[in-house]
C-alpha positions in Angstrom: -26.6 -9.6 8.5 -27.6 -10.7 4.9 -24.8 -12.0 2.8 -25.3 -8.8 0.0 -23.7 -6.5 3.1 -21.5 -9.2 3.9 -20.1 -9.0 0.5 -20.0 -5.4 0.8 -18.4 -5.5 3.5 -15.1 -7.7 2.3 -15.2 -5.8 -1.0 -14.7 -2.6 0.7 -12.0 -3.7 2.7 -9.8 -5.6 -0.4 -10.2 -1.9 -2.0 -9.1 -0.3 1.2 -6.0 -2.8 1.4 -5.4 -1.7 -2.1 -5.4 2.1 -1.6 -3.3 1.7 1.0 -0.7 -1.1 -0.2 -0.1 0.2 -3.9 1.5 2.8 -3.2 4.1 1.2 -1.5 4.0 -1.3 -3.9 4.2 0.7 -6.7 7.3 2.8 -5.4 9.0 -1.0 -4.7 8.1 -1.9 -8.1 9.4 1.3 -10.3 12.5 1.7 -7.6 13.7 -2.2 -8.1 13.2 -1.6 -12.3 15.2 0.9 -12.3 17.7 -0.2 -9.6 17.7 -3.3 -12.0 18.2 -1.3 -14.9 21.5 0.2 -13.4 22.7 -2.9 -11.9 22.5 -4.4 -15.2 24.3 -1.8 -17.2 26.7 -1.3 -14.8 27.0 -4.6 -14.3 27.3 -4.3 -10.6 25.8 -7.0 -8.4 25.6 -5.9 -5.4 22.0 -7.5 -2.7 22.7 -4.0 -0.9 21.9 -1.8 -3.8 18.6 -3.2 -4.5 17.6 -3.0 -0.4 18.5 0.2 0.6 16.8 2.8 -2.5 13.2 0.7 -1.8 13.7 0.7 1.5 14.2 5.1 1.3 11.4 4.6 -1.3 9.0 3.4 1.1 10.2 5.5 3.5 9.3 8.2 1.8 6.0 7.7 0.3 5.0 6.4 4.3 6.4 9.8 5.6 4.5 11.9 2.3 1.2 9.4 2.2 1.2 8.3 5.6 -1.3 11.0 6.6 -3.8 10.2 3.8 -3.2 6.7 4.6 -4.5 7.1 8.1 -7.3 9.5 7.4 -8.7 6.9 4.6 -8.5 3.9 7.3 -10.3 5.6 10.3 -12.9 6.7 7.8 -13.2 3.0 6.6 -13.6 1.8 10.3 -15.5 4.7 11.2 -18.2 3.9 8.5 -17.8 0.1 9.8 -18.7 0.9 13.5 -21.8 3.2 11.8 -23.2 -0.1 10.4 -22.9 -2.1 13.3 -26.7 -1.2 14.7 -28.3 -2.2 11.5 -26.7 -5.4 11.5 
């Protein structure tokens, strides 16, 4: 195994973490702006009403993208366990 695959190797797997994590992350992100937004013109501080809308949020886009999510990981170890005889 020469370092240039093993190089390959980790930056394939940071973009994989980061097709699958930013998703969720961005849905946390634009749901707690706006959740923000309302709390702060409504002036209602409330610890519950920042939880609960990310936690449907994530919910969600696990239940919509959690299909894609799947089929893009077993490809990634799929293609992993393809390059394990020329290693």
């Amino acid at each position: 195994m020469t370092d240039t695959m093993v190089v390959h190797i980790l930056s394939q797997a940071m973009l994989m973490a980061l097709k699958l994590a930013g998703p969720i992350l961005a849905v946390c992100l634009i749901v707690g702006l706006v959740v923000a937004v309302l709390q702060t013109v409504t002036q209602i501080q409330e610890m519950t009403l920042s939880f609960v809308p990310k936690l449907i949020g994530v919910g969600l886009v696990l239940v919509l993208g959690g299909p894609w999510m799947i089929h893009q990981f077993t490809a990634y170890v799929q293609e992993l366990w393809h390059m394990i005889p020329s290693m």
